[in-house]
C-alpha positions in Angstrom: 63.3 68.9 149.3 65.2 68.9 145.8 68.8 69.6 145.2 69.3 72.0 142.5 72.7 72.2 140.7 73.3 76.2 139.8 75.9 76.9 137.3 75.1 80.9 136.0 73.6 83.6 136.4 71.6 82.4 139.9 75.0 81.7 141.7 75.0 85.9 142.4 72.9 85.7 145.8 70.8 88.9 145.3 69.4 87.2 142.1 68.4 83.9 143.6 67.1 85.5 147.0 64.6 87.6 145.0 63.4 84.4 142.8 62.9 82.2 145.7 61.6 85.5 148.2 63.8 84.7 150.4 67.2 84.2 151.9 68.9 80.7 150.1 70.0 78.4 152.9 73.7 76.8 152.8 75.3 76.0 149.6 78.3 73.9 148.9 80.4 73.3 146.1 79.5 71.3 143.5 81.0 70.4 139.5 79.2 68.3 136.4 81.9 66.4 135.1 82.1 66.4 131.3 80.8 69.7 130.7 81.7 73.1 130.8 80.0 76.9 131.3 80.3 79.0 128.5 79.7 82.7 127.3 76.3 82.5 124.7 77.4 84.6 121.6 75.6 88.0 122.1 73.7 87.6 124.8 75.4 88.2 128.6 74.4 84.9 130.3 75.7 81.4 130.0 74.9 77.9 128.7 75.9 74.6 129.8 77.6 72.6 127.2 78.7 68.8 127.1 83.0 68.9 126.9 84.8 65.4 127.5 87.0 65.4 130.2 86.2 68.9 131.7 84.0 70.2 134.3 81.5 72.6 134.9 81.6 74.3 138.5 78.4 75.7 140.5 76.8 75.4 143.7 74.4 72.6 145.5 71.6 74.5 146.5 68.7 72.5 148.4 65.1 74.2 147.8 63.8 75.2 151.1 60.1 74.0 150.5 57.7 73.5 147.5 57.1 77.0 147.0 60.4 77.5 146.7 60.4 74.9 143.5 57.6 76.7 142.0 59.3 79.7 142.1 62.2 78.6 140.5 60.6 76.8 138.0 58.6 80.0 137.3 61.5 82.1 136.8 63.4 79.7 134.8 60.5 79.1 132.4 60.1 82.8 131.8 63.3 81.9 129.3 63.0 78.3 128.4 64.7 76.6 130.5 62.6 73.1 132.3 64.7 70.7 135.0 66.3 67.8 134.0 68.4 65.6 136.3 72.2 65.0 136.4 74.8 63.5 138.7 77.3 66.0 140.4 80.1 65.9 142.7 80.4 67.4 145.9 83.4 66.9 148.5 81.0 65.0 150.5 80.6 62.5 147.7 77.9 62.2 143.8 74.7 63.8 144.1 71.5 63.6 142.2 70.2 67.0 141.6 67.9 68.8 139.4 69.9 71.6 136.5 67.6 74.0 134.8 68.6 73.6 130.7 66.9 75.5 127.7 65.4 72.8 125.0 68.5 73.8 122.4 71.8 74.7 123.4 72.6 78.3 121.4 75.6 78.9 120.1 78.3 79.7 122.5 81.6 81.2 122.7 84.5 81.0 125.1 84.5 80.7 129.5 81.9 82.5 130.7 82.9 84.8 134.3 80.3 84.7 136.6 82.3 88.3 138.3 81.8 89.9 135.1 78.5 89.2 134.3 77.9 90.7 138.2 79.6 94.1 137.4 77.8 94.7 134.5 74.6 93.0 134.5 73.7 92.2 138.7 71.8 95.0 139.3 69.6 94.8 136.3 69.0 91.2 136.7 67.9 91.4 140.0 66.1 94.5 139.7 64.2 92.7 136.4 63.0 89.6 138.3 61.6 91.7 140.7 58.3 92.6 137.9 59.1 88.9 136.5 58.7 86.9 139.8 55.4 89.6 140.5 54.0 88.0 137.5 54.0 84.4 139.0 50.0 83.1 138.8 48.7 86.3 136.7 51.3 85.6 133.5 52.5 82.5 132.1 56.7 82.0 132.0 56.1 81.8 128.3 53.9 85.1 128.4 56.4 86.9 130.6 60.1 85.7 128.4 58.0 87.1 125.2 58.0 90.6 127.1 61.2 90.5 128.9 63.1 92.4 126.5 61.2 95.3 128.1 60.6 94.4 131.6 64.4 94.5 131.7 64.2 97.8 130.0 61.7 99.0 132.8 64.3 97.9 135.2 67.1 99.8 133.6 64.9 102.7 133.2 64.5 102.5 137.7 68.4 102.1 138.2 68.6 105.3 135.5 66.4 107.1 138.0 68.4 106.3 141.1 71.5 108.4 139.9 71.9 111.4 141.1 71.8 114.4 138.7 71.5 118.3 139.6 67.7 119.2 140.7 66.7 123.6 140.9 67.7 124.9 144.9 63.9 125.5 145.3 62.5 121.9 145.6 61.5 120.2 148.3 64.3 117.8 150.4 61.2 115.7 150.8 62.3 112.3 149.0 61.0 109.1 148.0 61.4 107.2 151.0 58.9 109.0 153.1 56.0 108.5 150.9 53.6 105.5 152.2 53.3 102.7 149.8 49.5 100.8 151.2 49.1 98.8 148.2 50.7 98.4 144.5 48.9 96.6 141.4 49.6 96.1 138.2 46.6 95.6 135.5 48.5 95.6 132.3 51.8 94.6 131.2 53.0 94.2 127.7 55.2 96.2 125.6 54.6 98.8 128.1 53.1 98.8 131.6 50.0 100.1 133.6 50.8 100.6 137.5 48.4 101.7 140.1 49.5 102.4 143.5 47.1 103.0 147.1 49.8 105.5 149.0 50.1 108.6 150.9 52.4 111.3 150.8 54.0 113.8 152.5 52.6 117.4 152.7 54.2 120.8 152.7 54.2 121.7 156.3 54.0 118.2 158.1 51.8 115.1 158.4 50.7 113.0 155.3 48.1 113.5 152.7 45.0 110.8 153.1 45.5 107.4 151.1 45.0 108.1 147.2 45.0 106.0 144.3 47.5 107.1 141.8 48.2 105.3 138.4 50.8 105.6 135.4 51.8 104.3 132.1 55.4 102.9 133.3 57.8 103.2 130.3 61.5 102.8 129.7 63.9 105.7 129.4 64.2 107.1 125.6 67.0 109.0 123.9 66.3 111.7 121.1 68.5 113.4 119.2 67.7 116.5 116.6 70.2 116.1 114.1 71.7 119.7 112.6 74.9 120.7 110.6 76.0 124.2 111.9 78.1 124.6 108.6 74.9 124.1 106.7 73.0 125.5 109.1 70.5 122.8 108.5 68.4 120.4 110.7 67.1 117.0 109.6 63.6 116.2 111.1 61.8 112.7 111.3 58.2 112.4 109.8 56.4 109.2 110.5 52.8 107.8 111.6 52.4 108.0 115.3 49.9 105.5 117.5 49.1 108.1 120.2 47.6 111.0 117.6 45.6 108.5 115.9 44.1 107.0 119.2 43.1 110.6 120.1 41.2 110.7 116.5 43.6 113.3 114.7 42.8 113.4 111.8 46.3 113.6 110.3 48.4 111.0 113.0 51.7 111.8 111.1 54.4 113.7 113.1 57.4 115.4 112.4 59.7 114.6 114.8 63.6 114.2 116.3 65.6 111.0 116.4 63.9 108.7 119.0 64.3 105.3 120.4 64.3 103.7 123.8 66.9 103.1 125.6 67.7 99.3 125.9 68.5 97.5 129.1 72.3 98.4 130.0 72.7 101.0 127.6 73.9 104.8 128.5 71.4 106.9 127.4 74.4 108.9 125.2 74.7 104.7 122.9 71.0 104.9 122.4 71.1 108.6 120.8 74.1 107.5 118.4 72.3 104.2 117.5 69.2 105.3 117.0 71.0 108.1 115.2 72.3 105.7 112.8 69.2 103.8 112.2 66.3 105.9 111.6 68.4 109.2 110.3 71.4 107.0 108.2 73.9 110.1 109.4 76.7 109.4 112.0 77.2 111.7 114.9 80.0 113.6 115.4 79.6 115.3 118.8 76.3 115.4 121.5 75.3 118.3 123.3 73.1 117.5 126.3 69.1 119.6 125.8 67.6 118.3 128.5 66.7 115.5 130.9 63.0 115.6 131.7 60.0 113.7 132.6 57.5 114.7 129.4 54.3 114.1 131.4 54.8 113.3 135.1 51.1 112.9 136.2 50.4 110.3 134.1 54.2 108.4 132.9 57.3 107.2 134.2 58.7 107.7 130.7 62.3 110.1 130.9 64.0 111.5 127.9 67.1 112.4 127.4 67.3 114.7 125.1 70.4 115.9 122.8 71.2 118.5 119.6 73.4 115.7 117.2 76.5 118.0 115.3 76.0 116.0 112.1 77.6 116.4 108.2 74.5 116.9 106.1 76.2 118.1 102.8 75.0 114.3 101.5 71.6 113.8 102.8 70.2 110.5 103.3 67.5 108.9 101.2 64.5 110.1 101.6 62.8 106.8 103.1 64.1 104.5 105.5 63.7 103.1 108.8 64.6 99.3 109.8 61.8 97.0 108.8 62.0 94.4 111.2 60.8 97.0 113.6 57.8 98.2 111.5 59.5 101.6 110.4 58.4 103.5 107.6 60.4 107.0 107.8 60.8 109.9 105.5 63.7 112.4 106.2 63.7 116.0 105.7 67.0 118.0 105.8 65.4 121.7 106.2 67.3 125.2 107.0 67.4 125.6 111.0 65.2 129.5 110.2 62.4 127.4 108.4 61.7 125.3 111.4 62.1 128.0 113.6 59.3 129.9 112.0 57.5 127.2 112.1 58.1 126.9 116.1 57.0 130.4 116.4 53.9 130.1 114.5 52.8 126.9 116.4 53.1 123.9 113.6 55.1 121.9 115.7 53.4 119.7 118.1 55.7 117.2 119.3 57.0 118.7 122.3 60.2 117.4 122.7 61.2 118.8 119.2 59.6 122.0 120.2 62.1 122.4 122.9 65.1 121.0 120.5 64.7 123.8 118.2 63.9 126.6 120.6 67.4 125.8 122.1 68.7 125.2 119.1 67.9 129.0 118.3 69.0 130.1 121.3 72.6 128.5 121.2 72.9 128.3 117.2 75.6 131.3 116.7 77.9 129.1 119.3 77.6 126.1 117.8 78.5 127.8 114.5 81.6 129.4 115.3 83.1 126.4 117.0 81.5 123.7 114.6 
């Protein structure tokens, strides 16, 4: 079976035991003389680089079997990389072995810690090849590194839901573990992601329901902010063409709408709403109040939002049209007094739910946020 010189990101053993499904036999030190692993300029994993009269330390790892290759190879194409060989020591003596390289070295930066990269990104990665090594015969590596922006975002979004947060006294003690799993498929996966599962769950009472078929639109996490300025008493709404109204046939698919964006792999949700603050409403943030955290359809989508009121300084509002247009954004900005989109709450123009529920708490909280703000 092949040798297979590990430098990065697979030397954490959680990562490489969920590539190769299995448990990685014995591994023994090993170095590449006359190169060195360095930090890729912003991006969290490394690159191997040629530098005279160094060495670059890693580990020997022998594939168990050829499924074992393939699965490697399958993970490693999903973002470039292809084997070549090289000669490495070991305290046993030079070794032939295979080292997985991307075509072009990118730029790079100074000693890359593999500890670090563990702390901060361990989880994520190994949660994240979980959906990339499920992909293996139904995508191609180069299909699934196109998408892995948010299959790493998906995986961020189920380490999100693993924290604990305050639930109502009332619900159930019933939790995830004691639902059945029979069978899991996934029919789409793109951008977003189409799940359907074959499960059983348990009832109120005892016992378990009979096996169902469930399905959902599996999303990331999103942050959304509804900018206002209590000394203005002013809000600034989003308006924008929407994907979702004009599948249903509205006739009108433009929305107003609070701050939005997705919440990127590694990212607290509280980054995203200043970011995205930035970006599509050009106003910085001064201070976040938590709204809500809430599941915006839970029969049908994984998708969570975290929503916030933004204390902004709108006494110079932003141009009226802007958006970043690399992503496709075409926004137009209106800064509005709060009792105008109230009334317009109350009378039932506003159908974007999320900045339904901004503005009625908004209301409901505004003579506090004035007198401290």
């Amino acid at each position: 079976m092949p040798s297979v010189f590990l430098y990065g990101t697979l030397r954490h053993e959680p990562l490489l035991a969920r590539v190769l499904g299995a448990t990685p036999g014995p591994m023994r030190p090993a170095r590449l003389p006359d190169h060195a692993v360095r930090s890729v300029a912003g991006a969290p994993y490394p690159a191997l680089v040629t530098a005279a009269d160094e060495g670059a330390d890693g580990v020997l790892l022998t594939v168990p079997d050829a499924a074992g290759w393939g699965r490697l190879c399958h993970y490693e194409g999903a973002f470039g990389y292809a084997p070549a060989q090289v000669t490495v020591e070991t305290p046993e003596g030079t070794v032939t072995a295979w080292v997985f390289r991307p075509a072009q070295t990118p730029a790079t930066g100074g000693a890359w810690s593999l500890a670090a990269w563990v702390r901060t990104w361990g989880a994520l990665s190994v949660e994240a090849a979980g959906e990339v090594m499920a992909h293996m015969g139904h995508k191609s590596p180069r299909e699934i590194g196109r998408d892995f922006d948010m299959i790493r975002g998906r995986a961020h979004s189920r380490l999100l839901a693993r924290l604990t947060r305050p639930r109502p006294p009332v619900l159930t003690a019933l939790t995830q573990a004691e639902v059945r799993l029979i069978a899991h498929r996934r029919p789409y996966a793109g951008y977003f992601a189409f799940e359907e599962q074959d499960l059983q769950f348990p009832l109120f009472g005892e016992g378990h329901s009979e096996t169902v078929s469930r399905a959902a639109l599996v999303a990331t996490d999103a942050a959304l902010v509804l900018p206002y300025d209590p000394r203005r008493d002013e809000v600034l709404l989003l308006e924008q063409f929407r994907p979702g109204p004009y599948l249903r046939g509205d006739p009108r698919p433009w929305c107003l709408e609070p701050v939005a964006g997705r919440v990127d792999a590694g990212e607290d949700p509280e980054a995203t709403a200043r970011r995205e603050t930035e970006e599509e409403a050009a106003v910085t943030l001064e201070r976040l109040e938590t709204i809500s955290r809430c599941y915006p359809s839970p029969g049908c989508s994984t998708e969570f939002f975290h929503i916030y009121l933004g204390l902004v300084d709108l006494s110079r509002p932003p141009a009226e049209v802007g958006g970043l247009a690399e992503e496709a954004e075409n926004i137009r900005r209106h800064v509005l007094p709060l009792r105008t989109v109230v009334g317009w709450a109350d009378a039932g123009l506003l159908d974007v739910a999320p900045l339904e529920l901004a503005v009625h708490w908004l209301a409901r909280h505004r003579d506090r946020l004035r007198a401290s703000g």
